[in-house]
C-alpha positions as CSV (number, residue, x, y, z in Angstrom):
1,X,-19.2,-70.1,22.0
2,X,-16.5,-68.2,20.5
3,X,-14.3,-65.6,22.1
4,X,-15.3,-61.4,21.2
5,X,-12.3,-59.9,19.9
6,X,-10.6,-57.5,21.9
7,X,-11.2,-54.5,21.6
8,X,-7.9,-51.9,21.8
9,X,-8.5,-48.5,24.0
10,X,-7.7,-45.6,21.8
11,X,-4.2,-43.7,23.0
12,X,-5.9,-40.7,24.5
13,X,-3.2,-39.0,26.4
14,X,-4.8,-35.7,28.5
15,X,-3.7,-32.4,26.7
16,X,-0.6,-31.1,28.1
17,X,-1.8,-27.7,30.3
18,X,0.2,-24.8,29.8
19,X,2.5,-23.9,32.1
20,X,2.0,-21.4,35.3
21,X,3.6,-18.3,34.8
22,X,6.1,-16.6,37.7
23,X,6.5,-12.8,38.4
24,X,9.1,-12.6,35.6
25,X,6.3,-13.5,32.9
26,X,3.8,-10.8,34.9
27,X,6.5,-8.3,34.3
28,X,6.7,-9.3,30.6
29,X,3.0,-9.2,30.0
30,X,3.0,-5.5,31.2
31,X,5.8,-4.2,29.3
32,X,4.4,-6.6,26.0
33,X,1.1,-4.8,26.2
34,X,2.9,-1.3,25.9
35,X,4.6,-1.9,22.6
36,X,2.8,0.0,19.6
37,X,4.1,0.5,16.1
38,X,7.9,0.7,16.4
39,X,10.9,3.3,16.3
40,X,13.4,1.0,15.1
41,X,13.9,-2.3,12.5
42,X,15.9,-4.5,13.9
43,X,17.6,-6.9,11.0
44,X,18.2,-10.9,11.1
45,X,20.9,-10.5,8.2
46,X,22.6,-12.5,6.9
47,X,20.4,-15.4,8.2
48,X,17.4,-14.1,6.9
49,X,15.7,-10.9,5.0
50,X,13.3,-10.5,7.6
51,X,13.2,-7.8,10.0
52,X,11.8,-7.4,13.6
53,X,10.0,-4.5,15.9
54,X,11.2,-3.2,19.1
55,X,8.3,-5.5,20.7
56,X,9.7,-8.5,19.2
57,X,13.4,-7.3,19.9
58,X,12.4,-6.9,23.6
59,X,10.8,-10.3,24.0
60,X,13.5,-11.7,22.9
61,X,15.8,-10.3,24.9
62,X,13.6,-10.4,28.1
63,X,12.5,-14.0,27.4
64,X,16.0,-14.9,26.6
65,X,14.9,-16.6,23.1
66,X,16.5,-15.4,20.7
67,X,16.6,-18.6,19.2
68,X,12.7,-18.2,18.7
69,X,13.2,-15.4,16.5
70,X,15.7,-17.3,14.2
71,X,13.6,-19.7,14.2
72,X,10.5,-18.3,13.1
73,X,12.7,-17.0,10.1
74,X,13.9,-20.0,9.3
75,X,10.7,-21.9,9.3
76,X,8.8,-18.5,7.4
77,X,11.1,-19.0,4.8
78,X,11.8,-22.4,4.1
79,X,8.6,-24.5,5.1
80,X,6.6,-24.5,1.9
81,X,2.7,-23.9,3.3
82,X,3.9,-21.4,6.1
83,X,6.2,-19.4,3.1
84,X,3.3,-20.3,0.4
85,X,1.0,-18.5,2.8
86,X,3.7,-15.9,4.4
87,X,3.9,-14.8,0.3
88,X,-0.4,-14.5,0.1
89,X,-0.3,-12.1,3.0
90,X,0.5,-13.0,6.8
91,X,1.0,-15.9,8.8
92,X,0.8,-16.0,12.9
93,X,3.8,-17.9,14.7
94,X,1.8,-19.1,18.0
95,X,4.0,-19.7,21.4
96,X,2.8,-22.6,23.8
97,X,4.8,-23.5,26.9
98,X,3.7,-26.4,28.5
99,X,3.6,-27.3,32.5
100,X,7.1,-29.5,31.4
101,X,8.8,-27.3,29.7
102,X,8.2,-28.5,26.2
103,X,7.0,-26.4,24.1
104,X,5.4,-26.0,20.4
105,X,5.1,-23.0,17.9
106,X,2.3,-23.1,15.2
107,X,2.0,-21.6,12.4
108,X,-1.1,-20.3,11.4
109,X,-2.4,-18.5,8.5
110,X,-4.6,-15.3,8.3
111,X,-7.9,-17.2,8.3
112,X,-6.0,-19.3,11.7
113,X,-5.6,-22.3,9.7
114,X,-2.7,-24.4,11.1
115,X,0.1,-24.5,8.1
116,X,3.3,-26.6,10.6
117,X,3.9,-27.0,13.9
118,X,7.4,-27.1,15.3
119,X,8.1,-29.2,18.6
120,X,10.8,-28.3,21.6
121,X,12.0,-30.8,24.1
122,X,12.9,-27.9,26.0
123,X,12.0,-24.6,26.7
124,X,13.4,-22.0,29.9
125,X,11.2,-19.5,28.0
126,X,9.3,-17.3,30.6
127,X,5.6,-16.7,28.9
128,X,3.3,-19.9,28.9
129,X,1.6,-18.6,25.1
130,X,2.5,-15.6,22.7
131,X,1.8,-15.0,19.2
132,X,3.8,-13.1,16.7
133,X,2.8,-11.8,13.3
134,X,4.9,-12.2,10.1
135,X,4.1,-9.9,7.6
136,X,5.6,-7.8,4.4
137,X,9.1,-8.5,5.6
138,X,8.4,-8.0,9.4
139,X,7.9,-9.8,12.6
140,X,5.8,-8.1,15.3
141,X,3.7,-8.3,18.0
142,X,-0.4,-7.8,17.3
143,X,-0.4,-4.8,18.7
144,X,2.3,-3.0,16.7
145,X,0.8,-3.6,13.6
């Protein structure tokens, strides 16, 4: 009688959880949930047209990512379906931190479709999950819209 073929297991590798967040992040919560509309632009010239809100200005600095906000610029305006969709109305740049320190940031459109997603091998950043908007030329937090 012949042999059944074998059968190959699926790769199934367990989600990746997000990592546990330290006092530092606590603080950063707080102070994030404070920020509504915004007294100052901040600009990302000559990189970029885009400006950014005191919220996004302060998680930056607090979170020491500064290189998230270039990013996000970089990626709103040259990544055809998140600047396709960035040019129809808003897009969402979503935060993840996982337990390892990597990290990724998708980019969603209004109706939370995913447009890209950008990998990090390596992130100190503090919060375990954020998400900014990007709309008419600006990048703020939820809440100051």
């Amino acid at each position: 009688m012949p042999r059944p073929p074998r059968i190959k297991a699926p790769n199934i590798s367990a989600p990746l959880s997000l990592k546990v967040e330290g006092p530092e992040a606590q603080e950063m919560r707080r102070t994030l949930a404070g920020f509504y509309g915004t007294s100052q632009w901040y600009s990302l010239a000559p990189i970029s047209r885009l400006t950014f809100t005191d919220g996004v200005k302060y998680l930056a600095d607090a979170g020491k990512a500064n290189w998230l906000v270039t990013d996000i610029a970089a990626i709103v305006e040259a990544e055809p379906n998140v600047s396709k969709a960035y040019k129809r109305g808003s897009v969402y740049a979503e935060v993840k931190v996982f337990a390892d320190k990597t990290a990724t940031v998708t980019y969603l459109s209004e109706g939370q479709k995913k447009l890209y997603e950008q990998k990090y091998s390596y992130t100190d950043f503090p919060l375990n999950n954020v998400k900014i908007k990007i709309a008419n030329g600006v990048m703020c937090l939820p809440g100051e819209d």
